[in-house]
C-alpha atoms as an extended CHARMM CRD file, in Angstrom:
* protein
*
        97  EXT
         1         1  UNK       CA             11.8470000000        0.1440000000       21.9130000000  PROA      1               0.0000000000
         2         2  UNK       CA              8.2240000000       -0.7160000000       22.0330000000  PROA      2               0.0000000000
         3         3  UNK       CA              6.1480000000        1.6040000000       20.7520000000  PROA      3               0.0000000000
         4         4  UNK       CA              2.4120000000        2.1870000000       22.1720000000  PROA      4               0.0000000000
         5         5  UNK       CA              0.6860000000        2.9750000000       19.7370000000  PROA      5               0.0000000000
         6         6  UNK       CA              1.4250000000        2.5120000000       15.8810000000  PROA      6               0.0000000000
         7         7  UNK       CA             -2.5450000000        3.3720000000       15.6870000000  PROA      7               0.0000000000
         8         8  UNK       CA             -2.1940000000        6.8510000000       16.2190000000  PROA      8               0.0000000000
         9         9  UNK       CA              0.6540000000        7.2740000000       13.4970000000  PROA      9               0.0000000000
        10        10  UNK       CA             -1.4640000000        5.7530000000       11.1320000000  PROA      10              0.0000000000
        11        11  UNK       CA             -4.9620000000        7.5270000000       11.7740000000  PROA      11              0.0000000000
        12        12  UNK       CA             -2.8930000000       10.6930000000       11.7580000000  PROA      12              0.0000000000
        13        13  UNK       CA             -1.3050000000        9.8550000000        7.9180000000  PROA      13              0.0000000000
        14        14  UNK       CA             -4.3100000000        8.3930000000        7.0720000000  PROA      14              0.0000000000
        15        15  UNK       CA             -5.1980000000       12.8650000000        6.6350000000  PROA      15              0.0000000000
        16        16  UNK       CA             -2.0600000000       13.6850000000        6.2980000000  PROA      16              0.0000000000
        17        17  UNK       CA             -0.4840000000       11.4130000000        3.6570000000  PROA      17              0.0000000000
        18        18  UNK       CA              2.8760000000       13.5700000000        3.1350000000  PROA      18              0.0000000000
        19        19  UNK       CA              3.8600000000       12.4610000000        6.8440000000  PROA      19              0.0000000000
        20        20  UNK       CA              3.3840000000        8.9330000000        6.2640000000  PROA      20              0.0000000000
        21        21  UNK       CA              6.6390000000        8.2880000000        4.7800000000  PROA      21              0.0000000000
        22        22  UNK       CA              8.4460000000       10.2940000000        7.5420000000  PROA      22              0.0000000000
        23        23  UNK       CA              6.8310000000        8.6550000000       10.1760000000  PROA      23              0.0000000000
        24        24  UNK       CA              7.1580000000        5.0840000000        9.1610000000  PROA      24              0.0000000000
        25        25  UNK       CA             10.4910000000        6.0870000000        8.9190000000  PROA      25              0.0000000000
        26        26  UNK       CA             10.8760000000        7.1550000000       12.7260000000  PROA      26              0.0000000000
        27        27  UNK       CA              8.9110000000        4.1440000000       13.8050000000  PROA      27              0.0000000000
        28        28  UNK       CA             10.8840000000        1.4690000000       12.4220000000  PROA      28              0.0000000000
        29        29  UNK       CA             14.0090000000        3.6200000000       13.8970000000  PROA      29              0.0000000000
        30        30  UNK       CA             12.4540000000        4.0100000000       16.9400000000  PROA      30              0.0000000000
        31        31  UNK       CA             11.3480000000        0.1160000000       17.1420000000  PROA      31              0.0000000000
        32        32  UNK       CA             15.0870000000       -1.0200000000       17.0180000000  PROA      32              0.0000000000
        33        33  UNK       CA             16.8120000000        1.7170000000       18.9770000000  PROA      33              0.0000000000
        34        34  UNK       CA             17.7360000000        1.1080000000       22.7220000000  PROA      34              0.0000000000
        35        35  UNK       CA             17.5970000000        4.6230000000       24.2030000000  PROA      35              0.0000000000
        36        36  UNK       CA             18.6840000000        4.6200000000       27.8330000000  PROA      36              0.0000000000
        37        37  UNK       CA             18.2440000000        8.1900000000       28.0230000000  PROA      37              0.0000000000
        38        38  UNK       CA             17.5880000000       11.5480000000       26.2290000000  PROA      38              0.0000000000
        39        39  UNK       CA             21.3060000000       11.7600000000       25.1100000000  PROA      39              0.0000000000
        40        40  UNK       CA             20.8890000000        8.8340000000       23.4200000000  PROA      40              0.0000000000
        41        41  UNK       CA             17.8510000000       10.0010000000       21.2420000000  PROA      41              0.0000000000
        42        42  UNK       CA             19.4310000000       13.4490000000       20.1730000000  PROA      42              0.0000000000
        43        43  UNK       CA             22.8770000000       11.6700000000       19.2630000000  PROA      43              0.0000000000
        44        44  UNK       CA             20.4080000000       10.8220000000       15.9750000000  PROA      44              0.0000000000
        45        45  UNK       CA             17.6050000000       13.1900000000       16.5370000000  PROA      45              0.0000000000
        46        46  UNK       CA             19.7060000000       16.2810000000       16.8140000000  PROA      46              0.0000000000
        47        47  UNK       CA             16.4430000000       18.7900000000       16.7400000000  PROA      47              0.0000000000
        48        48  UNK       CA             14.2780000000       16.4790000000       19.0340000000  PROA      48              0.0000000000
        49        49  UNK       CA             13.7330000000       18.4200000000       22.3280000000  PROA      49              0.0000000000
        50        50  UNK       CA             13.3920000000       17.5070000000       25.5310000000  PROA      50              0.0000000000
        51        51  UNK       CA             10.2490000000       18.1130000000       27.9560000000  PROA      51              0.0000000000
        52        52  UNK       CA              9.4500000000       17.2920000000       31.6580000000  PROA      52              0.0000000000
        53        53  UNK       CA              8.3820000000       13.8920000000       32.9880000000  PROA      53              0.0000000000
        54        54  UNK       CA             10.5460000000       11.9220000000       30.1960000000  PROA      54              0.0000000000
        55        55  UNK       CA              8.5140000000       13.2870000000       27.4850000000  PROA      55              0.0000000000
        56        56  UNK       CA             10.6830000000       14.5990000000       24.0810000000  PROA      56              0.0000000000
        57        57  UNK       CA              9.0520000000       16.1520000000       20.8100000000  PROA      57              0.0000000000
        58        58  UNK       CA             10.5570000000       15.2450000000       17.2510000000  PROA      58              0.0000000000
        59        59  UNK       CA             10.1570000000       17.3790000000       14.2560000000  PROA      59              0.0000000000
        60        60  UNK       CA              9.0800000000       15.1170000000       11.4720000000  PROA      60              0.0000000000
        61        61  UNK       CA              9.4450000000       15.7780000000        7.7970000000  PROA      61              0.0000000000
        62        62  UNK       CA             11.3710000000       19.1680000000        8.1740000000  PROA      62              0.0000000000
        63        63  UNK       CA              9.3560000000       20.0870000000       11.3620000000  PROA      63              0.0000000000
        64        64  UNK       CA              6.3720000000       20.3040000000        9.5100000000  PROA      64              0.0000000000
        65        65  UNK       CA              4.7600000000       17.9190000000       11.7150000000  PROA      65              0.0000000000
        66        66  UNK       CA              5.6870000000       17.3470000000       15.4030000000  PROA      66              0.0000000000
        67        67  UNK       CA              5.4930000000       13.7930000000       17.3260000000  PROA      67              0.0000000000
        68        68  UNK       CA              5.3840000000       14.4080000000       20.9240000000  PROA      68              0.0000000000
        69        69  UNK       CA              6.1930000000       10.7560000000       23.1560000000  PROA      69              0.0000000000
        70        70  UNK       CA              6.4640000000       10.0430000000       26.5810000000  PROA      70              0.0000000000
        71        71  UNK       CA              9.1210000000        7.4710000000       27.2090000000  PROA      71              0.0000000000
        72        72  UNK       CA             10.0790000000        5.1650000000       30.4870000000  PROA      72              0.0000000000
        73        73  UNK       CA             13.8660000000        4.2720000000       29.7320000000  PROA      73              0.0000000000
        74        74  UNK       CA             13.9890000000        1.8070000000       31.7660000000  PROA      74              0.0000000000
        75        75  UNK       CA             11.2100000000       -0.6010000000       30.6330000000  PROA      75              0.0000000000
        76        76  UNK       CA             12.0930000000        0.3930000000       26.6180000000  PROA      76              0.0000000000
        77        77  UNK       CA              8.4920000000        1.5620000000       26.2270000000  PROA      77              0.0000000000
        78        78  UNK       CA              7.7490000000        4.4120000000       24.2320000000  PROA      78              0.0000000000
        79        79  UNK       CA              4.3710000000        6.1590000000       24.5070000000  PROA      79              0.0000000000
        80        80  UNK       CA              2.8060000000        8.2790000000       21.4580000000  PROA      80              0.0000000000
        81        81  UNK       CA              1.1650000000       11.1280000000       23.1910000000  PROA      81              0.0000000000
        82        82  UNK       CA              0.5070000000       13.4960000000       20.6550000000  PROA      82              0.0000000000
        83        83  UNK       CA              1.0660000000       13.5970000000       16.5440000000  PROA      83              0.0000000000
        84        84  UNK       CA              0.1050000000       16.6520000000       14.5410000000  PROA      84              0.0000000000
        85        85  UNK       CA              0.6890000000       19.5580000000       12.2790000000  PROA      85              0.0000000000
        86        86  UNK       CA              3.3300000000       22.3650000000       13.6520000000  PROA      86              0.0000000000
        87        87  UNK       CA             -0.0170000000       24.3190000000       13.6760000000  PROA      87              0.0000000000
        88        88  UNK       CA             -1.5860000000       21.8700000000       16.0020000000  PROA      88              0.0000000000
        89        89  UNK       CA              1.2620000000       21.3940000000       18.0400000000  PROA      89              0.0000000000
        90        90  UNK       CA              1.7100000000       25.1050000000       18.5140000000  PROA      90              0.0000000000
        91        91  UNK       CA             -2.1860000000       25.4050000000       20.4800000000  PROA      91              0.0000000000
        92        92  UNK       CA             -1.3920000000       22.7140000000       23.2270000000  PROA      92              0.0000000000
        93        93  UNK       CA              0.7590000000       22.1770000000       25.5990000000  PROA      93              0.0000000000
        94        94  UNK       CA              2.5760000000       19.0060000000       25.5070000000  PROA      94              0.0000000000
        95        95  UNK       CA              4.0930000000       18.6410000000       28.7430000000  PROA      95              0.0000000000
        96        96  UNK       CA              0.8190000000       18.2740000000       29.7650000000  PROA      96              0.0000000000
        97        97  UNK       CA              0.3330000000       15.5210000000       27.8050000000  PROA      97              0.0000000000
């Protein structure tokens, strides 16, 4: 997959350095996975979650953080929408994202 954008992982460990391991970690998965579809995502995500308009949120690091992406299956392109703090993520709304 191609991920858009690694920027806003690393701003977001740059304050937060306990995620940075975690989220390199789901990067480089991410970067070699072909997901077709959401199935294919939980098969190795099994607490990722599903949202409307092809988004899915991913606990990270024992769902102390959450990564919330946008992704068009078709073109392999994965967008980074929101990364945060289960605190943070609890005071938006991310299928508005």
């Amino acid at each position: 997959m191609r991920i858009i954008s690694r920027k806003a992982l690393c701003d977001f460990w740059r304050g937060h350095r306990a995620a940075e391991p975690a989220l390199r970690a789901w990067f480089h998965e991410a970067k070699v996975a072909r997901w077709r579809s959401f199935q294919d995502i939980k098969r190795h995500y099994s607490s990722a979650d599903v949202l409307p308009h092809h988004r899915v949120v991913f606990n990270i690091k024992g769902n102390h953080y959450r990564l919330v992406v946008r992704i068009h299956y078709n073109t392999g392109i994965v967008f980074i929408r929101f990364v945060g703090t289960h605190a943070e993520y609890d005071r938006i709304d991310p299928t508005t994202l």
